[in-house]
N, CA, C, O and CB atoms as a CASP TS submission, in Angstrom:
PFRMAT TS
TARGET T0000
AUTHOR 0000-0000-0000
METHOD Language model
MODEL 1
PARENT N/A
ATOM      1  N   UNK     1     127.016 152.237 152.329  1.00  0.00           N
ATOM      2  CA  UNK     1     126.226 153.103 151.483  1.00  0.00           C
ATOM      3  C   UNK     1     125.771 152.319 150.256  1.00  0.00           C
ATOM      4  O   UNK     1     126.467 151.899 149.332  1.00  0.00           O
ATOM      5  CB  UNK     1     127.030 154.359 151.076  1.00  0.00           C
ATOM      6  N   UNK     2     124.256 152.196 150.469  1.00  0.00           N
ATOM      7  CA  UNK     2     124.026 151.377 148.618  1.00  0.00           C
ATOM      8  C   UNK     2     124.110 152.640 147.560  1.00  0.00           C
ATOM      9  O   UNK     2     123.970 153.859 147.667  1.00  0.00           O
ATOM     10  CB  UNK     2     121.982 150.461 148.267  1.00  0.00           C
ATOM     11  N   UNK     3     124.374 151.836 146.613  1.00  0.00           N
ATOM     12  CA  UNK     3     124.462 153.027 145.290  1.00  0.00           C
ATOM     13  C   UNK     3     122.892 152.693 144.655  1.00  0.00           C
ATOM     14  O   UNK     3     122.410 151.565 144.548  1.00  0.00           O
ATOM     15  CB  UNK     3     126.061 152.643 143.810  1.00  0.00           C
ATOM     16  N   UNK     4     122.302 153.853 144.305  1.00  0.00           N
ATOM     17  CA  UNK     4     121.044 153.794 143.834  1.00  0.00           C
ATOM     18  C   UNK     4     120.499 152.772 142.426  1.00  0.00           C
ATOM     19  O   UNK     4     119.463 152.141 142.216  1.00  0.00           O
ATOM     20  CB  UNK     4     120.856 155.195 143.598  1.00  0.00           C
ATOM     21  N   UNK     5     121.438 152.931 141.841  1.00  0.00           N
ATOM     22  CA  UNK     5     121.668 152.538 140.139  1.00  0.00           C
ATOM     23  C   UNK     5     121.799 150.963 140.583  1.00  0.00           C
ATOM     24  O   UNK     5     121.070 150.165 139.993  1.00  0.00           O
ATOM     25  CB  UNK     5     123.393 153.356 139.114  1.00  0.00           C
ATOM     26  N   UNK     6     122.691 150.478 141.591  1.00  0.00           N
ATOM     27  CA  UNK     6     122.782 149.128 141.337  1.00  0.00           C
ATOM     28  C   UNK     6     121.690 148.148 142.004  1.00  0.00           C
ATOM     29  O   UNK     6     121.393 146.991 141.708  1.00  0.00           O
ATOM     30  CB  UNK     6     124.093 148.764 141.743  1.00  0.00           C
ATOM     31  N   UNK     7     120.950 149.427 143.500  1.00  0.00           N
ATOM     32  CA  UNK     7     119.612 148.452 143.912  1.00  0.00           C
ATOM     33  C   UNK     7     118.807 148.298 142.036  1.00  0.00           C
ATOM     34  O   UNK     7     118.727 147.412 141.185  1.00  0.00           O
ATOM     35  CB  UNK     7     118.183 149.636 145.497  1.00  0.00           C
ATOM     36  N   UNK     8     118.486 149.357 142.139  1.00  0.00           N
ATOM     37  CA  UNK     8     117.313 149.469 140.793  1.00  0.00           C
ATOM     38  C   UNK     8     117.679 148.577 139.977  1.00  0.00           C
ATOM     39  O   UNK     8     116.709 147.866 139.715  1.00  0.00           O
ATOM     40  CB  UNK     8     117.201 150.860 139.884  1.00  0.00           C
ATOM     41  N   UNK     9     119.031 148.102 139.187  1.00  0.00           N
ATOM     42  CA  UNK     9     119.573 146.927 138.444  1.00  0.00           C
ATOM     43  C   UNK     9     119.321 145.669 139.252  1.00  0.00           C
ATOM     44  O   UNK     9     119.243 144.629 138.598  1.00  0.00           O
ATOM     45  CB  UNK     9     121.115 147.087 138.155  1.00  0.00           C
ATOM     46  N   UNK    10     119.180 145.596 140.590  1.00  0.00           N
ATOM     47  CA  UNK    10     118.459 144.371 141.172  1.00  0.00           C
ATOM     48  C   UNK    10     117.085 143.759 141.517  1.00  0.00           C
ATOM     49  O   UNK    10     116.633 142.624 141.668  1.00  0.00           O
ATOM     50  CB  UNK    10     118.831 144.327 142.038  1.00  0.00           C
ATOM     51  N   UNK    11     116.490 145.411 141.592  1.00  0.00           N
ATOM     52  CA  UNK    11     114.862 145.436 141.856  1.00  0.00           C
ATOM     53  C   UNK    11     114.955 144.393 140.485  1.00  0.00           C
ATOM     54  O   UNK    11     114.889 143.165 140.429  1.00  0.00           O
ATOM     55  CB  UNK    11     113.746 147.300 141.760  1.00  0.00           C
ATOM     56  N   UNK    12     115.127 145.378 139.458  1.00  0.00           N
ATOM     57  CA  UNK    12     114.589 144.778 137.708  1.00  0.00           C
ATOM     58  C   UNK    12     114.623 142.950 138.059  1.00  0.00           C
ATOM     59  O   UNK    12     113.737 142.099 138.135  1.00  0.00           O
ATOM     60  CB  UNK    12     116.251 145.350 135.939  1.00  0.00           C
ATOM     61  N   UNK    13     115.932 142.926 138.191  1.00  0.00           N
ATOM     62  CA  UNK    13     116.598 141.598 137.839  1.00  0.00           C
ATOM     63  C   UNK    13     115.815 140.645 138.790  1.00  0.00           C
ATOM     64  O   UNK    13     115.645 139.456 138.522  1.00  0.00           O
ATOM     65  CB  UNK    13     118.331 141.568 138.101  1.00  0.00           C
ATOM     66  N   UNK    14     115.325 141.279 139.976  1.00  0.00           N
ATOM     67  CA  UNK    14     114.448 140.005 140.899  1.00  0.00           C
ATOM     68  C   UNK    14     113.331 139.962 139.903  1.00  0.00           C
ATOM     69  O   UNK    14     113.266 138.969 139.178  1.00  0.00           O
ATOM     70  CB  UNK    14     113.791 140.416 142.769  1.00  0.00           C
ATOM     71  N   UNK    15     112.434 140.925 139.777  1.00  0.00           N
ATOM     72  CA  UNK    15     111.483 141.161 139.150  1.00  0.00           C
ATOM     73  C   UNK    15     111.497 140.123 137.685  1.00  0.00           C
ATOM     74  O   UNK    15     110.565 139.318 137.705  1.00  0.00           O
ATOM     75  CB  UNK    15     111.517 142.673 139.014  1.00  0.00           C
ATOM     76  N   UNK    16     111.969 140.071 137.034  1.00  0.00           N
ATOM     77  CA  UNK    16     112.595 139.468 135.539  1.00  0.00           C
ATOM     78  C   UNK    16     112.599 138.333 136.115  1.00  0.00           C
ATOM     79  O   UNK    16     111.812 137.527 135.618  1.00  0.00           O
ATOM     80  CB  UNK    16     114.139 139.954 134.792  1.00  0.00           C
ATOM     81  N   UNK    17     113.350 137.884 137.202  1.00  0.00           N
ATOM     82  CA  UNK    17     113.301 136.493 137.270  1.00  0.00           C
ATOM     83  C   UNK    17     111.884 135.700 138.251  1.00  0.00           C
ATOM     84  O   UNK    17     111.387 134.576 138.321  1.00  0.00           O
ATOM     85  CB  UNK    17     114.804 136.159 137.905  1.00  0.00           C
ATOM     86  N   UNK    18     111.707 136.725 138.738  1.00  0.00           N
ATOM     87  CA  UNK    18     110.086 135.923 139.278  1.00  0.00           C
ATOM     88  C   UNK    18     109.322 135.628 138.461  1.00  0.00           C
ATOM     89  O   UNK    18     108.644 134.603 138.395  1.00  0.00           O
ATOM     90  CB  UNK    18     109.104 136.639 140.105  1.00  0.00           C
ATOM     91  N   UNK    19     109.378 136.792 137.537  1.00  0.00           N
ATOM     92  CA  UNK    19     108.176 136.676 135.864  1.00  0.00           C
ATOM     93  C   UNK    19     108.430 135.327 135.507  1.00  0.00           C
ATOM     94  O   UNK    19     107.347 134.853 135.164  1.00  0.00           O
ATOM     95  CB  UNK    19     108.647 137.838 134.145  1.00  0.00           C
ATOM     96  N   UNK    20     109.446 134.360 135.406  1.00  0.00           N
ATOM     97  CA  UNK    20     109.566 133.172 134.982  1.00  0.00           C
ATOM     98  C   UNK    20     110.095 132.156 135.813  1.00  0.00           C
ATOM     99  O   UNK    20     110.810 131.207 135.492  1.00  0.00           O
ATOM    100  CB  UNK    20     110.174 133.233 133.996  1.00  0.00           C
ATOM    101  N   UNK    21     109.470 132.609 137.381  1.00  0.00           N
ATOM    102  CA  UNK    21     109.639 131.591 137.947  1.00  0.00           C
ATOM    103  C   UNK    21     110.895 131.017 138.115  1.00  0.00           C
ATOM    104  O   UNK    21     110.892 129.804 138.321  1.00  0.00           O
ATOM    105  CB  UNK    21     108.966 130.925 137.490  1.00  0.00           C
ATOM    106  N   UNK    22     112.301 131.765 138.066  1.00  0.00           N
ATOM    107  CA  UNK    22     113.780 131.058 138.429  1.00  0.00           C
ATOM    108  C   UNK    22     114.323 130.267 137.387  1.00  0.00           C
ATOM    109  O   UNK    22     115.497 129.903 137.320  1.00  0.00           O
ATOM    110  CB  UNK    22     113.731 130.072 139.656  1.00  0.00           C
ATOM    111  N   UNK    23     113.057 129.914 136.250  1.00  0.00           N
ATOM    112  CA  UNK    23     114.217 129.189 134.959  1.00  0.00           C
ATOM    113  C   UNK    23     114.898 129.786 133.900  1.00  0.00           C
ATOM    114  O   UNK    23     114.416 130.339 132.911  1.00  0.00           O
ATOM    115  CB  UNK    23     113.610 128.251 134.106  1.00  0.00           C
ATOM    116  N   UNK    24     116.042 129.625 134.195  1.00  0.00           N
ATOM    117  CA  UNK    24     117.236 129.983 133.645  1.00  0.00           C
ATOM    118  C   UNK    24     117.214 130.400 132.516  1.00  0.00           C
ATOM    119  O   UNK    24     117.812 131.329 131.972  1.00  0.00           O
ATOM    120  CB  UNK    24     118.029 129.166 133.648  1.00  0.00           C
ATOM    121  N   UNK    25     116.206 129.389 132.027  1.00  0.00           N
ATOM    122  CA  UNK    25     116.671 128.991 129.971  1.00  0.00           C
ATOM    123  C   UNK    25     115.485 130.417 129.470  1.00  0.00           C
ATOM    124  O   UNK    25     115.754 131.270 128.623  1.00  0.00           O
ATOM    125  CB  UNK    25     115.751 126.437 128.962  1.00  0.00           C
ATOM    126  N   UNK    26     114.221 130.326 130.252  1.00  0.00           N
ATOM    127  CA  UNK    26     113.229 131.267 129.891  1.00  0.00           C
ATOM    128  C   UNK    26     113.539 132.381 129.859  1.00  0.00           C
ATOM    129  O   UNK    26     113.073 133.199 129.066  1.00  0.00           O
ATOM    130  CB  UNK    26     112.281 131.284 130.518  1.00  0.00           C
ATOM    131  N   UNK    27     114.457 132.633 130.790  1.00  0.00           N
ATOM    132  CA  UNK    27     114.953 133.922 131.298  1.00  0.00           C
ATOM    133  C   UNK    27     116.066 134.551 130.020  1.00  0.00           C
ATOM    134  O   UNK    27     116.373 135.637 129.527  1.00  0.00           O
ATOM    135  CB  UNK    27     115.780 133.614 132.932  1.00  0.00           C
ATOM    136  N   UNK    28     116.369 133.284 129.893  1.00  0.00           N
ATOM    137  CA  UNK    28     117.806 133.738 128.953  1.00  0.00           C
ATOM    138  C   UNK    28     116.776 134.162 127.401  1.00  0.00           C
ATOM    139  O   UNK    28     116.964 135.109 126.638  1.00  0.00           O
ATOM    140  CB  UNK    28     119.359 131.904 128.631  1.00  0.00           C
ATOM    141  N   UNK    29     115.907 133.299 127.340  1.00  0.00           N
ATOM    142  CA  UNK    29     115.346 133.199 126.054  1.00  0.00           C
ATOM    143  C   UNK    29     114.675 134.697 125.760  1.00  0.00           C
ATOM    144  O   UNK    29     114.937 135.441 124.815  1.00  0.00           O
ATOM    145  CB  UNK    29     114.251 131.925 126.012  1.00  0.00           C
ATOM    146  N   UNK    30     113.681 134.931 126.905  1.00  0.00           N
ATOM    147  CA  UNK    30     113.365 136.421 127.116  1.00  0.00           C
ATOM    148  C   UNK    30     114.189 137.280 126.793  1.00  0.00           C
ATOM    149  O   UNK    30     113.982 138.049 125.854  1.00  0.00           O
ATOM    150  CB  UNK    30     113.124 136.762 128.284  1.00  0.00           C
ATOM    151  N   UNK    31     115.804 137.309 127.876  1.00  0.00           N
ATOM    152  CA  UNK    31     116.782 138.637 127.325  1.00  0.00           C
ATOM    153  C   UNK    31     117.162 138.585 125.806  1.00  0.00           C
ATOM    154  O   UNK    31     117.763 139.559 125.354  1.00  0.00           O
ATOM    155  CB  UNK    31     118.324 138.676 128.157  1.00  0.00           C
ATOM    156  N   UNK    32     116.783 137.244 124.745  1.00  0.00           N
ATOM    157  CA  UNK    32     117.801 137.319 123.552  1.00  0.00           C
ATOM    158  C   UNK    32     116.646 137.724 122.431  1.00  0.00           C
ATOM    159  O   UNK    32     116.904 138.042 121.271  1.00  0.00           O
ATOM    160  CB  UNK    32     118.771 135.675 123.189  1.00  0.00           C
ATOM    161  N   UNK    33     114.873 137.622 123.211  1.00  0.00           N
ATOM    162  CA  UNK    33     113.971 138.057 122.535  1.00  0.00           C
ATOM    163  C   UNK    33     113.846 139.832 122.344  1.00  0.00           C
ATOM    164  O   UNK    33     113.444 140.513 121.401  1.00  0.00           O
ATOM    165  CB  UNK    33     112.876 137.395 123.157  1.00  0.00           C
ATOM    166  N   UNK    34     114.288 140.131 123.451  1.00  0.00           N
ATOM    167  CA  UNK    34     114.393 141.728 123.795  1.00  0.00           C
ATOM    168  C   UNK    34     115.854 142.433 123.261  1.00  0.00           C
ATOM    169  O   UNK    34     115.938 143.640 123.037  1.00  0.00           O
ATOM    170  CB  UNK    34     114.302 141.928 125.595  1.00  0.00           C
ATOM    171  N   UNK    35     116.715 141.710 123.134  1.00  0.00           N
ATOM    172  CA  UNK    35     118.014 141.913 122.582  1.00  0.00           C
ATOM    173  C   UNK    35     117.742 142.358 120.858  1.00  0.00           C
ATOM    174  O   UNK    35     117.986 143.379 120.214  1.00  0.00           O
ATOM    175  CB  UNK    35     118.959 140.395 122.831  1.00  0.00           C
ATOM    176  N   UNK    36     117.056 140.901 120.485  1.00  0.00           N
ATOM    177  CA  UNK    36     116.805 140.879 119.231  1.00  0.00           C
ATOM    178  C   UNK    36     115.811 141.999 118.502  1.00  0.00           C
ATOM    179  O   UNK    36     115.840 142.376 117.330  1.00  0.00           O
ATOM    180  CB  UNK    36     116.372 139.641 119.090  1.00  0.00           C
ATOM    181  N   UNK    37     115.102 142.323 119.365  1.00  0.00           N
ATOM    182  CA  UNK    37     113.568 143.334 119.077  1.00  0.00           C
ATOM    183  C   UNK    37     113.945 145.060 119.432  1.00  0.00           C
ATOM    184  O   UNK    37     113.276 146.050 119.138  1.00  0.00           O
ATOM    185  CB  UNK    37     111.994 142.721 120.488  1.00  0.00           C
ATOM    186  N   UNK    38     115.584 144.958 120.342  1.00  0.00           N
ATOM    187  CA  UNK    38     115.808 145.710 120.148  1.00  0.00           C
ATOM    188  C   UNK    38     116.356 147.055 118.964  1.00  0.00           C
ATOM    189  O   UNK    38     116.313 148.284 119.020  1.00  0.00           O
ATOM    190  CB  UNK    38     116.005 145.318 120.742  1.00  0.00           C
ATOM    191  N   UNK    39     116.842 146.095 117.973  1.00  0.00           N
ATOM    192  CA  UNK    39     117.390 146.540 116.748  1.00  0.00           C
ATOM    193  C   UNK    39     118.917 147.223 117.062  1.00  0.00           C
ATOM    194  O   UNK    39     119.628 147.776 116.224  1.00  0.00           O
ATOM    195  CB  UNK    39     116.307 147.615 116.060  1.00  0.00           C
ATOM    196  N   UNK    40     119.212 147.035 118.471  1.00  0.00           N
ATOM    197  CA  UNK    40     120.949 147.012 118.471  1.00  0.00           C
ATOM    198  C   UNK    40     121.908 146.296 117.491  1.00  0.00           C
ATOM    199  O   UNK    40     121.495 145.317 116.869  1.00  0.00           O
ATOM    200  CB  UNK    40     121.404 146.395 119.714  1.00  0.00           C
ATOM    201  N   UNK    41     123.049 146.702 117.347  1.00  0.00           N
ATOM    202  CA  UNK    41     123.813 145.539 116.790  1.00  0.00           C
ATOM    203  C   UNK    41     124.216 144.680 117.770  1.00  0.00           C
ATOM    204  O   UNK    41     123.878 144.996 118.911  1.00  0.00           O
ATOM    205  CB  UNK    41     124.972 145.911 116.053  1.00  0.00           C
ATOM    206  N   UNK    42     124.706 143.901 117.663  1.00  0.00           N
ATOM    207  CA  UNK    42     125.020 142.545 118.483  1.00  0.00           C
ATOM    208  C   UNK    42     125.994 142.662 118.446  1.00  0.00           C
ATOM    209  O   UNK    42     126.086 142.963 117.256  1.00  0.00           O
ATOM    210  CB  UNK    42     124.698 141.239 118.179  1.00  0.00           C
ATOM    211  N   UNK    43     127.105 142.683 118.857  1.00  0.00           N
ATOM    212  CA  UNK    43     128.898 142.638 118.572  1.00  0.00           C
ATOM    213  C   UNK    43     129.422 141.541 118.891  1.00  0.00           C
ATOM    214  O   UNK    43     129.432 141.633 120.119  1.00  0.00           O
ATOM    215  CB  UNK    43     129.824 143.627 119.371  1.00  0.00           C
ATOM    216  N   UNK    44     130.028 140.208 118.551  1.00  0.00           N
ATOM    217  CA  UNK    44     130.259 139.480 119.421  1.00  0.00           C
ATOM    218  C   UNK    44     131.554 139.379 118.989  1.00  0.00           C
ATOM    219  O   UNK    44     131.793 139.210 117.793  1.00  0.00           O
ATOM    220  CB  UNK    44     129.456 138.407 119.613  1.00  0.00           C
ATOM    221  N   UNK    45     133.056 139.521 120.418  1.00  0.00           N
ATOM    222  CA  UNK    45     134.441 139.492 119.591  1.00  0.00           C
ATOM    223  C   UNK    45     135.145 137.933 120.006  1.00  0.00           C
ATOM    224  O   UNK    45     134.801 137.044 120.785  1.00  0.00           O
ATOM    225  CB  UNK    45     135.605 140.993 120.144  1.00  0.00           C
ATOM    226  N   UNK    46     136.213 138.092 119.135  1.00  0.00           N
ATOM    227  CA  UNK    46     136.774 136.312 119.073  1.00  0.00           C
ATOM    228  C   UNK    46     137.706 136.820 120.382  1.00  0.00           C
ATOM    229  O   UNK    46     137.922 137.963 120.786  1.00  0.00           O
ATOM    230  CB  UNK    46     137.927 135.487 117.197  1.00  0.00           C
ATOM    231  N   UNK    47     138.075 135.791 120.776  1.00  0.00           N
ATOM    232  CA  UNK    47     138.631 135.702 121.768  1.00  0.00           C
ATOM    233  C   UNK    47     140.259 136.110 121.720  1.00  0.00           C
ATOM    234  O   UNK    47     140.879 135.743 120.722  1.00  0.00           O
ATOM    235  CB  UNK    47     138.299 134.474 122.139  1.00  0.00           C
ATOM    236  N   UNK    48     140.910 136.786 122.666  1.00  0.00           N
ATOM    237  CA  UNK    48     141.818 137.372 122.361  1.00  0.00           C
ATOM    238  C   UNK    48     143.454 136.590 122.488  1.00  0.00           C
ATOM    239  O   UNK    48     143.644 135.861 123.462  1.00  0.00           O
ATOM    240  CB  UNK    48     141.545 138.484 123.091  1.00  0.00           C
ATOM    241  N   UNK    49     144.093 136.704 121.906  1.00  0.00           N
ATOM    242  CA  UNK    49     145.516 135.523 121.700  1.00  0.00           C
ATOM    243  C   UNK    49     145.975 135.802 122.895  1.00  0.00           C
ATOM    244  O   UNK    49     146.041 136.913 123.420  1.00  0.00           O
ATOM    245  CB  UNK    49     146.864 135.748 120.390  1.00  0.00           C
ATOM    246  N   UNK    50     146.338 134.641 123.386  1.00  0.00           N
ATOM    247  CA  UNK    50     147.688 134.748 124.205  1.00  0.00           C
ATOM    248  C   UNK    50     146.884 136.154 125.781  1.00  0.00           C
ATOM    249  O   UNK    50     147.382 137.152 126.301  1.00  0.00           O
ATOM    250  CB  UNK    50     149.463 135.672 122.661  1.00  0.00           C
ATOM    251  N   UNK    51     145.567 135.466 125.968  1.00  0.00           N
ATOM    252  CA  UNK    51     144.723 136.890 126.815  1.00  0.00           C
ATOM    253  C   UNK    51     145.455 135.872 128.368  1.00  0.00           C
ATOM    254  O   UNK    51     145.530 136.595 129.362  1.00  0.00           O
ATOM    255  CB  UNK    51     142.056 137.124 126.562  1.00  0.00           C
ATOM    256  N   UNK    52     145.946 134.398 128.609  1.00  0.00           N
ATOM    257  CA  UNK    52     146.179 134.114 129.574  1.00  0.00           C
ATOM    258  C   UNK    52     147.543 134.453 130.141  1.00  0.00           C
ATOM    259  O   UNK    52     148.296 135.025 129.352  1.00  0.00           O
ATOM    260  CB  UNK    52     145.858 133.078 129.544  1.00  0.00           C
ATOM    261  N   UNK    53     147.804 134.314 130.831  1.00  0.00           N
ATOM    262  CA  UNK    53     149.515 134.060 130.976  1.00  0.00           C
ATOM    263  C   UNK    53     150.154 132.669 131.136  1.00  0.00           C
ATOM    264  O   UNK    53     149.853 131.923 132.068  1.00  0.00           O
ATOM    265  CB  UNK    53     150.047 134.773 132.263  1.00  0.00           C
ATOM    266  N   UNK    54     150.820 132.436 130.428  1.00  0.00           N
ATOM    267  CA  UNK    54     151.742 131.214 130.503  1.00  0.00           C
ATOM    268  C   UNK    54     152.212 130.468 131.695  1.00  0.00           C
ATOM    269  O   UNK    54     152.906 130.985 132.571  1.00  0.00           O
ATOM    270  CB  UNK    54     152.828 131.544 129.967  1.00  0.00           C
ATOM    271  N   UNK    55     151.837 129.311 131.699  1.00  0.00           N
ATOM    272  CA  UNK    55     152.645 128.905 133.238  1.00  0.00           C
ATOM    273  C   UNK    55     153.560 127.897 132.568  1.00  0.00           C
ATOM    274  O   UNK    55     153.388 127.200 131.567  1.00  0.00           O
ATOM    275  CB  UNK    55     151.547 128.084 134.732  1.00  0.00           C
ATOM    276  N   UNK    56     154.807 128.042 133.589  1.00  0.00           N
ATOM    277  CA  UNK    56     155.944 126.941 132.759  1.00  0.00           C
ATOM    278  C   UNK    56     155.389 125.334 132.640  1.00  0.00           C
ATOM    279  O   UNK    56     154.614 124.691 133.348  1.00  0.00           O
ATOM    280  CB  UNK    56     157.590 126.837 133.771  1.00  0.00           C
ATOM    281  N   UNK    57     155.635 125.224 132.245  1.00  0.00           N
ATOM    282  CA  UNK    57     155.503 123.279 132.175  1.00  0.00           C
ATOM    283  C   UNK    57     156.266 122.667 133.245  1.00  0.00           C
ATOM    284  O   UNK    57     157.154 123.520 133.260  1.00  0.00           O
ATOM    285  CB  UNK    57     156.255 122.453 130.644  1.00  0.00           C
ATOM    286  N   UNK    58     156.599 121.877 134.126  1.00  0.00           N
ATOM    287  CA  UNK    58     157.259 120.796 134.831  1.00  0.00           C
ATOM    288  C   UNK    58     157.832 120.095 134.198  1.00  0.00           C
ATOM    289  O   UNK    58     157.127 119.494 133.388  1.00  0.00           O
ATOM    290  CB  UNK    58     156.638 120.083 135.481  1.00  0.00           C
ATOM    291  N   UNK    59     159.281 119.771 134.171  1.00  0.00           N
ATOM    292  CA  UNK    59     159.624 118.402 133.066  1.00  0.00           C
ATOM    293  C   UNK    59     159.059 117.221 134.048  1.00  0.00           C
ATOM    294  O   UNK    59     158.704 116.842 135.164  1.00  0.00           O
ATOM    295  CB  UNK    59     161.668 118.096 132.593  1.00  0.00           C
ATOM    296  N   UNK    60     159.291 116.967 132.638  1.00  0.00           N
ATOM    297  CA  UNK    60     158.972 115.017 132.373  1.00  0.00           C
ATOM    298  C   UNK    60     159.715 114.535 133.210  1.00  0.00           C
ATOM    299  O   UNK    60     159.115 113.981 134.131  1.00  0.00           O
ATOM    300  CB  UNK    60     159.415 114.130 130.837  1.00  0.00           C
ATOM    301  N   UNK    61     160.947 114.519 133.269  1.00  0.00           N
ATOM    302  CA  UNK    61     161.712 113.725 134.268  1.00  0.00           C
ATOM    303  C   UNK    61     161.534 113.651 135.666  1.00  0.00           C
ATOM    304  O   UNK    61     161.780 112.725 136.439  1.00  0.00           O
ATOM    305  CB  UNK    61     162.848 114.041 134.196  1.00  0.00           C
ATOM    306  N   UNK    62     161.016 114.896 135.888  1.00  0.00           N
ATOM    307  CA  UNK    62     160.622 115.015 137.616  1.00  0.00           C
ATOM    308  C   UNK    62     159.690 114.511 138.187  1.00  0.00           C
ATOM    309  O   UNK    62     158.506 114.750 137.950  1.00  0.00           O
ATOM    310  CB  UNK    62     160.354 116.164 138.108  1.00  0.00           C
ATOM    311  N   UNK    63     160.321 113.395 139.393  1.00  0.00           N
ATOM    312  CA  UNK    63     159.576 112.595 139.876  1.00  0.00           C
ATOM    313  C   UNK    63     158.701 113.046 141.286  1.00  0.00           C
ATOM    314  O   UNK    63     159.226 113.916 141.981  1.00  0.00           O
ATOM    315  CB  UNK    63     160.410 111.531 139.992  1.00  0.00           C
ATOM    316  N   UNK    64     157.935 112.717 141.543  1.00  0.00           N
ATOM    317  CA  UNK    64     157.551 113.149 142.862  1.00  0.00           C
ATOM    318  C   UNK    64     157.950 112.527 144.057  1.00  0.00           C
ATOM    319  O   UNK    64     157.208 111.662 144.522  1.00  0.00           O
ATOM    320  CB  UNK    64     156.338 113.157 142.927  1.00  0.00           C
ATOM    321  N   UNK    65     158.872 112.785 144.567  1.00  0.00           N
ATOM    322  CA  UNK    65     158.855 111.634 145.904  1.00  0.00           C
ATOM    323  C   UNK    65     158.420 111.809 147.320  1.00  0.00           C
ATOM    324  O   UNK    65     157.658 112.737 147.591  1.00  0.00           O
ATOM    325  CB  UNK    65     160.168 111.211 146.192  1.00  0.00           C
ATOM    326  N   UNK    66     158.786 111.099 148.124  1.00  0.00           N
ATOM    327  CA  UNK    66     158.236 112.049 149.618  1.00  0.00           C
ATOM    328  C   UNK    66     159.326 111.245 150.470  1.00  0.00           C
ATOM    329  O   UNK    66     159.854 110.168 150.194  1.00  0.00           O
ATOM    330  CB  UNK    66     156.161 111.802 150.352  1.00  0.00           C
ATOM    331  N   UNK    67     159.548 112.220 151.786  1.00  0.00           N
ATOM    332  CA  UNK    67     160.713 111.970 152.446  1.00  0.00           C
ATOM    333  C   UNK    67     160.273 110.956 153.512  1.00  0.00           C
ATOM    334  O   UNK    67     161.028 110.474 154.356  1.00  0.00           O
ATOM    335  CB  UNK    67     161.378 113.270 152.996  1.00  0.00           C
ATOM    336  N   UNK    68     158.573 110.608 153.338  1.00  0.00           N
ATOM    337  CA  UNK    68     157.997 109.581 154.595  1.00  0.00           C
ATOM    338  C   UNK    68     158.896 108.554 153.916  1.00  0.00           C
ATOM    339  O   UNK    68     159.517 108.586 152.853  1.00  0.00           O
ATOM    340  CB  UNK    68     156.024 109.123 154.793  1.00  0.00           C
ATOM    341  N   UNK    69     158.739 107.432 155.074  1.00  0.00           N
ATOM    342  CA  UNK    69     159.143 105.933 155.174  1.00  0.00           C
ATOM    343  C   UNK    69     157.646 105.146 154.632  1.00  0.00           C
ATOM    344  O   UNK    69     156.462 105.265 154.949  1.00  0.00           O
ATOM    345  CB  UNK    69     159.663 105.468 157.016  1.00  0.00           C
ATOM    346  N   UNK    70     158.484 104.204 153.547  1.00  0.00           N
ATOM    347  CA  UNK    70     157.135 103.604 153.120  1.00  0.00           C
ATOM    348  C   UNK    70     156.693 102.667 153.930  1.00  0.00           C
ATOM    349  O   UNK    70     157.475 102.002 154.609  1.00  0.00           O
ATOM    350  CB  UNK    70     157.125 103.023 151.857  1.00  0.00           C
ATOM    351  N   UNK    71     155.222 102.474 153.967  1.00  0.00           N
ATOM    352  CA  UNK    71     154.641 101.170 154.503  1.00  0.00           C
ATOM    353  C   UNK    71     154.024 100.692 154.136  1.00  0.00           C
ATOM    354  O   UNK    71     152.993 101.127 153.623  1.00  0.00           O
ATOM    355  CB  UNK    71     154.216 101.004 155.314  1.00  0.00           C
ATOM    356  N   UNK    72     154.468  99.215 154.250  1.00  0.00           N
ATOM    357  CA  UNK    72     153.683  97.990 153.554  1.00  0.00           C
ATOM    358  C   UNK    72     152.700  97.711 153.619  1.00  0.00           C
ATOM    359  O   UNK    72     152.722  97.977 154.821  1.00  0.00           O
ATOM    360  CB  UNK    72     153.927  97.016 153.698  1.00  0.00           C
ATOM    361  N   UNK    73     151.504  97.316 153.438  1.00  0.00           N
ATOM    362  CA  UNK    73     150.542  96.777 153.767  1.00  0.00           C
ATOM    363  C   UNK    73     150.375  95.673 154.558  1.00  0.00           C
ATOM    364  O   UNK    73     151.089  94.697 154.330  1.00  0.00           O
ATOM    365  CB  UNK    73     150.123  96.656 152.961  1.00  0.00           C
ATOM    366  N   UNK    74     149.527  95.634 155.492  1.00  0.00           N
ATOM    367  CA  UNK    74     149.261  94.502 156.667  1.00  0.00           C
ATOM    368  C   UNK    74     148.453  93.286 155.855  1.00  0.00           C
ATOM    369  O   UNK    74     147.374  93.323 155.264  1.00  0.00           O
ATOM    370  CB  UNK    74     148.178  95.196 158.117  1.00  0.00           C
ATOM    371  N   UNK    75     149.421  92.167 156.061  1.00  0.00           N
ATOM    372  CA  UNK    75     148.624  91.007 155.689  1.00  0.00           C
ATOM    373  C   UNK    75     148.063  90.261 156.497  1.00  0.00           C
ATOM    374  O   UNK    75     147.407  89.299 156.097  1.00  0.00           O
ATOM    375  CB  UNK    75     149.184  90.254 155.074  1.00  0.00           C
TER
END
């Protein structure tokens, strides 16, 4: 089942990007011209502490080894 709201958010969005031909930067430049002309506020928030989760560290001491048999190189 498509949802109506999200074709129409794609019609736009093909549409928007054909107007400039697939470049990125034009495209972007366009949304921050229309952003700006909108007279919204802009909100932009700092990034939030500690938003990852921690992964432990590995000590230092731990070596990697492997249980193959080494081999020398053929001279």
């Amino acid at each position: 089942m498509k949802d109506p709201i999200v074709e129409e958010v794609r019609k736009h969005r093909m549409e928007h990007t054909q107007k400039f031909g697939g470049d990125l930067a034009a495209i972007c430049a366009d949304l921050r011209t229309i952003q700006t002309v909108s007279g919204h506020e802009v909100v932009r928030l700092s990034p939030k502490r500690g938003g990852r989760a921690e992964v432990p560290k590995r000590s230092a001491k731990r070596k990697l080894t492997s249980n193959l048999p080494s081999v020398e190189p053929a001279t």
